[in-house]
Backbone as numpy.savetxt, mean C-alpha at the origin, in Angstrom:
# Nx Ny Nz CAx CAy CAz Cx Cy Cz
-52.67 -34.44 -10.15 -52.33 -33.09 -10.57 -51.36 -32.44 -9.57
-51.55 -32.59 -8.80 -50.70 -32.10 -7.17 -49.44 -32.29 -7.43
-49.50 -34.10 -7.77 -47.82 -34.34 -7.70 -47.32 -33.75 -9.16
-47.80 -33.45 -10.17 -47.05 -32.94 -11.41 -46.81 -31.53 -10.71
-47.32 -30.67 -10.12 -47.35 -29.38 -9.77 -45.74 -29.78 -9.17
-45.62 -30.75 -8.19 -44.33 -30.75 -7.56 -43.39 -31.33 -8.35
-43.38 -32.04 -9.36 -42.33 -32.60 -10.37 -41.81 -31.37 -10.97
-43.36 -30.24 -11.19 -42.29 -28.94 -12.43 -42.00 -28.47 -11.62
-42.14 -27.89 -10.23 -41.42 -27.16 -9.50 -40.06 -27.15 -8.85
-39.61 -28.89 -8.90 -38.42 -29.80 -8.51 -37.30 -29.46 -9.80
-38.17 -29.80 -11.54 -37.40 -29.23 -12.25 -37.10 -27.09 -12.17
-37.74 -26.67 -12.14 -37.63 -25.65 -12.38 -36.29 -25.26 -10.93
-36.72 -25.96 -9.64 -35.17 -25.35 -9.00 -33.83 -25.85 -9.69
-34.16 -27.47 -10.07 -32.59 -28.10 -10.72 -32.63 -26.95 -12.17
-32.99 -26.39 -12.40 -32.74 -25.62 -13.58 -31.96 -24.35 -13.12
-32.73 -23.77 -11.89 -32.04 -22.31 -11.75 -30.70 -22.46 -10.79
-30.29 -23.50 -10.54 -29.44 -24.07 -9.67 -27.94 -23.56 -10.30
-27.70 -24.12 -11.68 -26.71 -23.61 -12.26 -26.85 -22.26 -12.90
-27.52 -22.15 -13.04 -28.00 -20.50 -13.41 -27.25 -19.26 -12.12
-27.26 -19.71 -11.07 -27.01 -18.98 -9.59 -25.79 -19.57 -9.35
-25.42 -20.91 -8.95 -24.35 -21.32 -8.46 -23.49 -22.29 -9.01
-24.06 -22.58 -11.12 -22.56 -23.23 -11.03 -21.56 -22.10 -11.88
-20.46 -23.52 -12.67 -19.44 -22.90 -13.24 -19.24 -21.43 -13.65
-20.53 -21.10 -14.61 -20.86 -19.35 -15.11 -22.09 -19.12 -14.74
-22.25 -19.22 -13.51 -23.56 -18.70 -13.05 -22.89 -17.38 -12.19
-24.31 -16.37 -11.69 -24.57 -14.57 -11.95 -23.26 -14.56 -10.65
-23.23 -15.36 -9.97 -22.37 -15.34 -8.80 -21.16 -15.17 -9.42
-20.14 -16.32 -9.67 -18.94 -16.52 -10.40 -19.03 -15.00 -11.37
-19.77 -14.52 -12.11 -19.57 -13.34 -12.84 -19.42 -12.67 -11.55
-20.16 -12.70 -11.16 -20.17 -11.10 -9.75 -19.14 -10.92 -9.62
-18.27 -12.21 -9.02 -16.88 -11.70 -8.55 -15.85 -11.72 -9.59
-16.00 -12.23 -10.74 -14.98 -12.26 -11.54 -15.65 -10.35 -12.05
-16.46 -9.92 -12.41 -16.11 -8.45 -12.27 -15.72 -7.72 -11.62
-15.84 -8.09 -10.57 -14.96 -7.62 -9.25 -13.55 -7.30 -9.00
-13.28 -8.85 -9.66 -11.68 -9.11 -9.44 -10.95 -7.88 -10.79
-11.94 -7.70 -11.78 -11.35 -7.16 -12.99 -11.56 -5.66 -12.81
-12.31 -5.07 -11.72 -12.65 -3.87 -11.58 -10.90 -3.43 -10.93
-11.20 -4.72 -9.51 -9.43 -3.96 -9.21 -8.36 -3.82 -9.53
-8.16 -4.76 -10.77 -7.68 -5.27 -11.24 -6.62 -3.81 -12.54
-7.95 -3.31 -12.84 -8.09 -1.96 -13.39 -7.58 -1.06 -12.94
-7.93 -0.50 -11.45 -7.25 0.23 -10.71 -6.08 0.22 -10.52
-5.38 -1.17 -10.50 -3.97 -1.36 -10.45 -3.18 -0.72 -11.42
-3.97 -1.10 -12.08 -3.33 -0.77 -13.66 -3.11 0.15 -13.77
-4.11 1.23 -13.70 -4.04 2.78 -13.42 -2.79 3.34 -13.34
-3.03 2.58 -11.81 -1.63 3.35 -11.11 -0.25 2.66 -11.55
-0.05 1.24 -12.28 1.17 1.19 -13.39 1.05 1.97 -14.03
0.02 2.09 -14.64 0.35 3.10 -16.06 1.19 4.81 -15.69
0.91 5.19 -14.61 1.01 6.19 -14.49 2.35 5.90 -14.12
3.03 5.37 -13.17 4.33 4.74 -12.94 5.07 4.77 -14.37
4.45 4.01 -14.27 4.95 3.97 -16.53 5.42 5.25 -17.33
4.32 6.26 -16.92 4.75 7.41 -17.56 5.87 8.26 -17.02
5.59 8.22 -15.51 7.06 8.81 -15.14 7.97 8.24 -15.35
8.40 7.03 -15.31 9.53 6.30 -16.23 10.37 7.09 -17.19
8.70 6.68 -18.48 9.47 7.29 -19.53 10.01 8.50 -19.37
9.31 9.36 -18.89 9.87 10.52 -18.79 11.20 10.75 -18.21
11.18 10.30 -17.29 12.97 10.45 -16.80 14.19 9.75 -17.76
13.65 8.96 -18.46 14.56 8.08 -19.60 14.70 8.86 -20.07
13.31 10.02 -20.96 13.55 10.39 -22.13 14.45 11.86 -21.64
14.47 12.35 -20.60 15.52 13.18 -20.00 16.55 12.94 -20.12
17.07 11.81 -19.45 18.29 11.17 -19.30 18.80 10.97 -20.87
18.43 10.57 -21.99 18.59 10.49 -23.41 18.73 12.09 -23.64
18.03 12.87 -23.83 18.02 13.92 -24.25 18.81 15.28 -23.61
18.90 15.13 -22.36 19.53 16.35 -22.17 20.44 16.10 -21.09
21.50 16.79 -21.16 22.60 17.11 -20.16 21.99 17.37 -18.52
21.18 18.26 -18.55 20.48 19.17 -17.39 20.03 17.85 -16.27
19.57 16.65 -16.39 18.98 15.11 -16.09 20.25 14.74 -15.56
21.14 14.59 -16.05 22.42 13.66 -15.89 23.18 14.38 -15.10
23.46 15.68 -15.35 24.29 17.11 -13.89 23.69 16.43 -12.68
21.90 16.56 -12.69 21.42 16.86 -11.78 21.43 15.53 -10.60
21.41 14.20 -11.77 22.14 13.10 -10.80 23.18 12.80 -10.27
23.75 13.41 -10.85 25.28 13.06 -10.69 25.96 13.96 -9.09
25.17 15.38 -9.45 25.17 16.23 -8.09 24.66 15.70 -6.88
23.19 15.05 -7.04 21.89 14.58 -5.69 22.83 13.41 -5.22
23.16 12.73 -6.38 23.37 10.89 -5.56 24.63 10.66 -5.86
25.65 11.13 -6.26 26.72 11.10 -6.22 28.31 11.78 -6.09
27.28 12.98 -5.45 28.07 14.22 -5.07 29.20 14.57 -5.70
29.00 14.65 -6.87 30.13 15.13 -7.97 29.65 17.15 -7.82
30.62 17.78 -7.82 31.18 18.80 -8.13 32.06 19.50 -9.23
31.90 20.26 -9.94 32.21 20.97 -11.39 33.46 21.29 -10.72
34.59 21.79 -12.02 35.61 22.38 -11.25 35.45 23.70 -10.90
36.51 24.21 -10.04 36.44 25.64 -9.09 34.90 25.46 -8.48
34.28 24.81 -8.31 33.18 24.51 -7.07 33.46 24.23 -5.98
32.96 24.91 -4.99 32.78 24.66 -3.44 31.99 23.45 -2.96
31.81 22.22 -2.56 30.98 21.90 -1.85 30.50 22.20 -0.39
29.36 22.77 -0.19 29.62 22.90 1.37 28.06 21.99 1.93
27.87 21.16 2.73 26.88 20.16 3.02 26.80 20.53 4.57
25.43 20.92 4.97 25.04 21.25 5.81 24.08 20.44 6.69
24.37 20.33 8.13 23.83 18.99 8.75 23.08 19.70 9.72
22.06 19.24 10.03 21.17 19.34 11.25 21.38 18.74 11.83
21.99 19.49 13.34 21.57 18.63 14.45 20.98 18.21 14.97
21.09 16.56 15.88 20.05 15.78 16.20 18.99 16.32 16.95
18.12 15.96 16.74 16.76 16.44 17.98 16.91 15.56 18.85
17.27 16.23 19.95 17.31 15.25 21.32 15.34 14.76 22.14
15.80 13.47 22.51 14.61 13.36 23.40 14.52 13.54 24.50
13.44 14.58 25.37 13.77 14.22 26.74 13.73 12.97 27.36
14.21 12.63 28.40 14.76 11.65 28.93 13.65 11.81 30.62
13.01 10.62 30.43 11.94 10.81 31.88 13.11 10.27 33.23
12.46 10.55 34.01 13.17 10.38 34.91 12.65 8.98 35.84
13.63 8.15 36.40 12.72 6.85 37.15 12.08 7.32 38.01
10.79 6.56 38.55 10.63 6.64 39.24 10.92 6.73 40.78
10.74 7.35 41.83 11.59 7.91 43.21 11.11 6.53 43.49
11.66 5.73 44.84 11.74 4.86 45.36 11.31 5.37 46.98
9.83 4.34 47.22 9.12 5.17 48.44 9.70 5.52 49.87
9.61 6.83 50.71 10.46 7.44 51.24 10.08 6.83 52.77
10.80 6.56 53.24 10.00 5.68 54.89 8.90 6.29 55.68
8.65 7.53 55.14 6.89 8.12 55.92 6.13 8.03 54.99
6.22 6.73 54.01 5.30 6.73 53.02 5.47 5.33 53.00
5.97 4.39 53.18 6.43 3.10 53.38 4.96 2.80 54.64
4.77 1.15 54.35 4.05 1.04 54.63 4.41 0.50 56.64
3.55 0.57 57.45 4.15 -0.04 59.07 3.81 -1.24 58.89
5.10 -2.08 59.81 4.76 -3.38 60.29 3.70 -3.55 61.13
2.79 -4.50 60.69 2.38 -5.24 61.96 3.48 -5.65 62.88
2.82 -5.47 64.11 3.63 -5.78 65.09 2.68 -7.19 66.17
């Protein structure tokens, strides 16, 4: 009786074996939901990418006001009788440390003599 007790118990681990660790066992799901959770998130944030897209297309198609406004930012076009005047900031300087002093002979160390 003993040893049947240990025969079903031998089957019952080879049973839960693939159940836990093979091909579609709870593991392999774990992380394959995992991978699809972030997977999601990504997406998200395409999609939203996505929408500003369209939106600037559907500008650029539809109205004049889109196309001025590029043409002014990134290619510095000017209407006629317009002024351009482009205004620059000057650099921010860094201070500049100074080297270190080089030690003065009452600070220098004495020879042994």
């Amino acid at each position: 009786m003993k040893l049947f007790s240990i025969v079903l118990a031998a089957f019952l681990v080879l049973i839960q074996y693939p159940l836990w660790l093979g091909k579609g066992g709870w593991l392999r799901v774990w992380e394959l939901d995992r991978q699809v959770v972030k997977q999601q998130s990504a997406n998200l944030v395409l999609a939203g990418r996505n929408t500003s897209l369209e939106a600037e297309v559907r500008d650029l198609q539809e109205g004049r006001q889109a196309i001025e406004e590029r043409a002014r930012y990134e290619l510095g076009m000017v209407r006629k009788n317009e002024i351009f005047v482009q205004i620059s900031e000057p650099p921010v300087l860094k201070p500049v440390k100074a080297p270190a002093a080089a030690p003065e002979a009452s600070e220098a160390v004495p020879a042994s003599r």
